[in-house]
N, C-alpha and C positions, 0 to 999 in steps of 0.2 A: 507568352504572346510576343514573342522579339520579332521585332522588325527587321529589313534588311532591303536597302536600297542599289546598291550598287549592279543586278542583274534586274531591274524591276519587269520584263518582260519573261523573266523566267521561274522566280520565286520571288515572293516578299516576304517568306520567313525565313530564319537561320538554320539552320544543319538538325540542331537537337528541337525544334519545333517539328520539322518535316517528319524528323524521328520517331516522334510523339504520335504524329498524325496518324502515319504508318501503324502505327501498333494498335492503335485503337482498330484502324480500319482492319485490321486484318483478327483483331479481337471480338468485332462486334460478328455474331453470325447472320444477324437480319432474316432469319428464319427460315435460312437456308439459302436464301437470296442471295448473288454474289452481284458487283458492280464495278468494275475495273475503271482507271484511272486513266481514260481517253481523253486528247484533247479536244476542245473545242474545235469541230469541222472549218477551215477554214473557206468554204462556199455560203458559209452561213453567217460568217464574219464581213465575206465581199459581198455579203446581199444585203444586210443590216447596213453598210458603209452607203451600198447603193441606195436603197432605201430612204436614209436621211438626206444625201443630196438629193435624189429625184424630187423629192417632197419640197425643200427649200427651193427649186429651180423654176419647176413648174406651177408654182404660186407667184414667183416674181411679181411687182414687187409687192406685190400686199396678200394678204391670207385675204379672202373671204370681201373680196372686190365686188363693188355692186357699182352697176353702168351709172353712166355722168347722163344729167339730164342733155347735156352738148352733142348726143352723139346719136339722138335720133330730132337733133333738128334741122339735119336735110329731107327727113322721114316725111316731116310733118309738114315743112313746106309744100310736098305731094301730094298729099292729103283729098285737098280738093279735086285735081284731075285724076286720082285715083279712083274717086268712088262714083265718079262718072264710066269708067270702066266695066261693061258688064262682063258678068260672073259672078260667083262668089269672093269672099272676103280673103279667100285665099289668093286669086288670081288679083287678087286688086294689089294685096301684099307684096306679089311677086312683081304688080309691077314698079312698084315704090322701090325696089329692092334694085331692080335692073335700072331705074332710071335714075337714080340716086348718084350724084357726082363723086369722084373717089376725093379722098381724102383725109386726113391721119386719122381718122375715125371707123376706117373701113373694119378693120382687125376687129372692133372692139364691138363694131356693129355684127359682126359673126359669130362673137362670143357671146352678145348677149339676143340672141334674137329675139322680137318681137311679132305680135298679130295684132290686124286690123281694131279689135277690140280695146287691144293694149293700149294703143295709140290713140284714139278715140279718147278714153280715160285720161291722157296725161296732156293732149294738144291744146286745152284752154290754158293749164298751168304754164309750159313751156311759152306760149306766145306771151302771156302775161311777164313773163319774168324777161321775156327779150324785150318788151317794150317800156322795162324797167331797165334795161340795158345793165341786167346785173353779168356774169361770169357765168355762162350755163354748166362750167366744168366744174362748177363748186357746189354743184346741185345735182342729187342725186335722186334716181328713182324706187322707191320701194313700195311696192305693190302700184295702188291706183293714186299715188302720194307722191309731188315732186320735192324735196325739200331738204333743206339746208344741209350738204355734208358735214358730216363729224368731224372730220380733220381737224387736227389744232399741233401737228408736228412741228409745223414752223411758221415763221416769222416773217413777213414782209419787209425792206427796209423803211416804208412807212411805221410798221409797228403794230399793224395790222396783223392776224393771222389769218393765214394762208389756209383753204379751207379745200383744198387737194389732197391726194394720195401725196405722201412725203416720201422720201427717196428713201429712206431706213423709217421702217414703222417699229413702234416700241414692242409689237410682239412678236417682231424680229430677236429680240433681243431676248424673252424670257425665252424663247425655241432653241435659242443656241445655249442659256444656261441648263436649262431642263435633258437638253440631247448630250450636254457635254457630262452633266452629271450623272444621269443613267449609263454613259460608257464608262464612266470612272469607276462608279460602284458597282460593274460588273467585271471591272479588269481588278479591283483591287477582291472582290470576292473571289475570282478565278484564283489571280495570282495566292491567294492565303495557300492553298490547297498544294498538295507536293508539286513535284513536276512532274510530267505525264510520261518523262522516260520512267518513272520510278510507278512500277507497278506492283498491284498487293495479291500476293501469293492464295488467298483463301485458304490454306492452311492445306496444300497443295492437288485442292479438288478442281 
């Protein structure tokens, strides 16, 4: 089982391991079965590579982001002249939505859209916690529930923790051990095996 570093993109074993391999492979009949020594498609290497970044990019910056209680309270300000609004809860929706002033919130208000009922559900907690004049971006919504974000990334220079999405979240960090290690142990299984210029004869059928 020698190793052999100096080509690592083309073999990691030595001459007399590759040797070895060979002769097995070309010893074993597998039951008639043959199996030639092709390399890995390289469309399927650019689509794996593509794969991992589209996934780390398009989560930016947090996996599994849930809307800040902050970002529907231009929503709920509306509220009232909304449901004066005749139609249904849809139309009344749409006009919270058109009447709603822009704002770094818009983006995140499209991401996470809401309905009349939703809003309804969350509009005592939100007023309540503005009249506590807490941080509504440190407050998050889950289902009919407004309450406290889990954040604990970082640190205030009070000493406070900051109860925000943090600029690198910790499962940034095991995705990049996890994705780095499954290419590793798949380059270093690849590489064991000959090199794919070296093909096995099947005993010349």
């Amino acid at each position: 089982m020698a190793w052999r570093f100096d080509k690592p993109l083309v073999t990691l074993c030595d001459d007399e391991q590759n040797k070895k391999a060979m002769q097995v492979w070309e010893g074993e009949s597998l039951g008639g079965l043959t199996e030639d020594n092709n390399r890995l498609p390289q469309p399927v290497v650019w689509l794996l590579a593509l794969t991992i970044v589209t996934a780390f990019l398009i989560t930016a910056p947090l996996w599994g982001q849930r809307p800040q209680a902050a970002i529907y309270k231009d929503y709920i300000a509306l509220m009232d002249k909304a449901e004066q609004v005749q139609g249904d809860d849809a139309q009344k929706m749409d006009f919270i939505v058109k009447n709603a002033p822009d704002s770094k919130y818009k983006g995140l208000q499209e991401r996470h859209p809401v309905t009349m009922d939703d809003l309804r559900m969350i509009k005592n907690q939100v007023v309540e916690l503005e009249k506590a004049k807490v941080d509504l971006e440190e407050y998050t919504v889950v289902g009919d529930k407004v309450v406290l974000a889990n954040f604990e990334g970082e640190v205030g220079p009070d000493g406070k923790k900051i109860r925000k999405q943090p600029s690198w979240d910790p499962g940034y960090t095991i995705d990049v051990f996890y994705v780095a290690y499954f290419c590793i142990a798949v380059m270093i299984v690849i590489k064991r095996l000959p090199h794919f210029s070296i093909q096995p004869t099947h005993f010349k059928h």
